[in-house]
C-alpha positions as CSV (number, residue, x, y, z in Angstrom):
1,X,-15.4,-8.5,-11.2
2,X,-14.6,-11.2,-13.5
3,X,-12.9,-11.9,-16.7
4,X,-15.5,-11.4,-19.8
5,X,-13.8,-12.3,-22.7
6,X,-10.2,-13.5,-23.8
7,X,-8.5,-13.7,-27.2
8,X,-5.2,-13.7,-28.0
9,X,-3.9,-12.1,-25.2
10,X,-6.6,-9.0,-24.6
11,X,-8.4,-9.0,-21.7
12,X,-11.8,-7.7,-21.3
13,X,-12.7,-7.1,-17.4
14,X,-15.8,-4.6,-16.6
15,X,-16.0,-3.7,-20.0
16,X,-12.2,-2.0,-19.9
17,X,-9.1,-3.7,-21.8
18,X,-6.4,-4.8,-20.1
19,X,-3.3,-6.1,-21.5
20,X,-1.8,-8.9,-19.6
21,X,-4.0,-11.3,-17.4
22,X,-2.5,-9.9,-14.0
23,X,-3.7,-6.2,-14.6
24,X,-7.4,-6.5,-13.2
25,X,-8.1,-2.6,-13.9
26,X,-9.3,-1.9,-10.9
27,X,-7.3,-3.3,-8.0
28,X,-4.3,-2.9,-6.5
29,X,-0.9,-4.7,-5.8
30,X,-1.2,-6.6,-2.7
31,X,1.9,-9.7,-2.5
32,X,-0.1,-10.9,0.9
33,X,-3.3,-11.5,-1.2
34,X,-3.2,-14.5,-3.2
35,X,-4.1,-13.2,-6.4
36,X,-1.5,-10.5,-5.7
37,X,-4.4,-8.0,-6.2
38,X,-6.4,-6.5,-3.6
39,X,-9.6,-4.8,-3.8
40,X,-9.3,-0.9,-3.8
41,X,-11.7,-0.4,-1.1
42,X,-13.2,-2.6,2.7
43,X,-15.8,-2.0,4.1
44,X,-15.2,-2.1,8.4
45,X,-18.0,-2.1,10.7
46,X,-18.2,-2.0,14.8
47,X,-20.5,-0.9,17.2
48,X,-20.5,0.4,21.4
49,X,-17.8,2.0,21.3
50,X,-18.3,5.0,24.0
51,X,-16.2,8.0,25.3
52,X,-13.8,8.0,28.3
53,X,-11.4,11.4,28.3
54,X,-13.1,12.0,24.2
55,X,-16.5,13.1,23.8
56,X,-16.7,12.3,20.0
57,X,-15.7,8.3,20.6
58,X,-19.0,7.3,18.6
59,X,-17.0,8.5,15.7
60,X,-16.2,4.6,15.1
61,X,-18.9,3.2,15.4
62,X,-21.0,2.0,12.5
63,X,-19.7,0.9,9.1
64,X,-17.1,2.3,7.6
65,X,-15.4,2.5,3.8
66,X,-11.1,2.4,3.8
67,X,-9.7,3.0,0.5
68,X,-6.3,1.1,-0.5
69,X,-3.3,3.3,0.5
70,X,-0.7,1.2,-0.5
71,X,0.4,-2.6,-0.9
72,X,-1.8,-4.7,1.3
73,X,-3.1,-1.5,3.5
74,X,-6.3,0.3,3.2
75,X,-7.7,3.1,5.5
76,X,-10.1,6.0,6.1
77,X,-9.2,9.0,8.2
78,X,-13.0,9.4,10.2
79,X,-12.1,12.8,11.3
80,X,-10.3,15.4,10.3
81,X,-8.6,17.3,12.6
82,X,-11.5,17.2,15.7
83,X,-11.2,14.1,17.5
84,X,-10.4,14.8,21.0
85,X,-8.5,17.6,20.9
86,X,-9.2,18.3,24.6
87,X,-6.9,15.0,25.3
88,X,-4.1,14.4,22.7
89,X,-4.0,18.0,20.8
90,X,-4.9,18.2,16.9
91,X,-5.4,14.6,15.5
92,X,-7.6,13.2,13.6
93,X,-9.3,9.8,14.1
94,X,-8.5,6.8,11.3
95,X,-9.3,3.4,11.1
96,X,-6.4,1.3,9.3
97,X,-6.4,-1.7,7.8
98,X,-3.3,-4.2,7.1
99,X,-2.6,-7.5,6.0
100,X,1.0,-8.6,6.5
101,X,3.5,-11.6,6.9
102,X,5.7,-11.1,9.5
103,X,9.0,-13.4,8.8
104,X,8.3,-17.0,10.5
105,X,4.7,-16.0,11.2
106,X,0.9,-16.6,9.7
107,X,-0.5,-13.8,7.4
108,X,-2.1,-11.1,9.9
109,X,-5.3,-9.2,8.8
110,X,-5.4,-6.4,11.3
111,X,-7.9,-3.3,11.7
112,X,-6.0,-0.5,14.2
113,X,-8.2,2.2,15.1
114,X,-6.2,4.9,16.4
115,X,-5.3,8.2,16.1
116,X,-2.4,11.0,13.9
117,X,-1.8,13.9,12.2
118,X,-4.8,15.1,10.1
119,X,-4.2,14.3,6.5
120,X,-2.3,11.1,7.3
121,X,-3.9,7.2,7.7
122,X,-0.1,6.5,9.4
123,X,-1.4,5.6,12.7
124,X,1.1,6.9,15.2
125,X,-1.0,5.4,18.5
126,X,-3.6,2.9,18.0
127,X,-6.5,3.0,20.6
128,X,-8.0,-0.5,19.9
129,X,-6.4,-3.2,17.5
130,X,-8.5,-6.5,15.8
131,X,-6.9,-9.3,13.9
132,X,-7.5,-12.6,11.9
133,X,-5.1,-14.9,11.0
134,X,-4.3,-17.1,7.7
135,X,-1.5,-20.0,7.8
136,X,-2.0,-19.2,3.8
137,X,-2.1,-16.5,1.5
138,X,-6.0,-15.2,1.7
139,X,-8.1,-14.4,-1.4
140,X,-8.5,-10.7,-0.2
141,X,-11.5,-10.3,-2.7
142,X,-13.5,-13.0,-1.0
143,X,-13.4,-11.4,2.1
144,X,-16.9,-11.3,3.0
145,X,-18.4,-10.8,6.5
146,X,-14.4,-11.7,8.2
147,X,-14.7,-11.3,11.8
148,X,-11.8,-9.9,13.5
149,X,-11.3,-10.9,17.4
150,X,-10.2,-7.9,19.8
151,X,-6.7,-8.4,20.4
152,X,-5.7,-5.3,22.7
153,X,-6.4,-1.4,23.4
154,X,-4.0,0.6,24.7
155,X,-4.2,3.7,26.7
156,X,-6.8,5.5,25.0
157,X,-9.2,8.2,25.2
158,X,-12.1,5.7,24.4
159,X,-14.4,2.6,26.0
160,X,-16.3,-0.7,25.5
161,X,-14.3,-2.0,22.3
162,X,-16.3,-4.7,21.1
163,X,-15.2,-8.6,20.9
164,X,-14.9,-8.3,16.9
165,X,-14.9,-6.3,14.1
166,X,-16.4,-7.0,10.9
167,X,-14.8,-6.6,7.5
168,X,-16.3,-7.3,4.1
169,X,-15.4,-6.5,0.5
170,X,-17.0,-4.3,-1.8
């Protein structure tokens, strides 16, 4: 998504006007990215993961597409409200993805898989969580093929988190 033409002020970007250079059309605000625009959608992808007290733990493996939810957080809710009801009640499954910048700290770009209420990405427990981290601002729309190291799991219903976690743009 680039910039195709510019004169006098108008913007041309994928064949849609936009009025001001920092209006890209289709992204969103992101202050952690260093265009301050994000892309609207990752693409997160992970494979072995295997039941313990769930029987539907495959539910994260393979690639999956998060949508932007709001400033510098993106996420995809896997289930709806069927993922391991047997162990925790009535939750669904999501995968969340954030980028922060904790006060004193390095820019964090974390994946949480975890579980909450169906019809909310706010993860309430995580299960497994991944990160990378930036000493400066990222460019959020060249992330292409990040790998994310395994940082921790807690008490979860699943197994066999892998080592790292792939994340790409769209």
């Amino acid at each position: 998504m680039g910039v195709y033409f510019h004169d006098g002020g108008i913007l041309f970007n994928s064949g849609k006007i936009a009025f001001h250079e920092d209006c890209c059309c289709d992204t969103a605000d992101c202050g952690n990215c260093s265009s301050g625009f994000g892309p609207l959608q990752l693409e997160v992808t992970a494979s072995g993961i295997t039941n313990r007290e769930c029987p539907n733990c495959a539910v994260f493996n393979g690639t999956h597409i998060t949508s932007f939810l709001q400033a510098c957080s993106w996420c995809k809710l896997v289930t709806g409200s069927e993922f391991c009801n047997e162990f925790i009640g009535v939750q669904a499954a999501t995968i969340l993805v954030t980028l922060v910048h904790p006060p004193g700290s390095d820019y964090l770009l974390n994946v949480i898989y975890g579980h909450t209420s169906p019809q909310s990405c706010i993860v309430f427990n995580y299960t497994a969580l991944y990160r990378k981290v930036y000493v400066e601002k990222p460019d959020c729309f060249a992330f292409s093929s990040e790998v994310l190291d395994f940082v921790s799991s807690s008490f979860g219903p699943c197994n066999n988190w892998p080592a790292t976690v792939t994340l790409s743009t769209i």
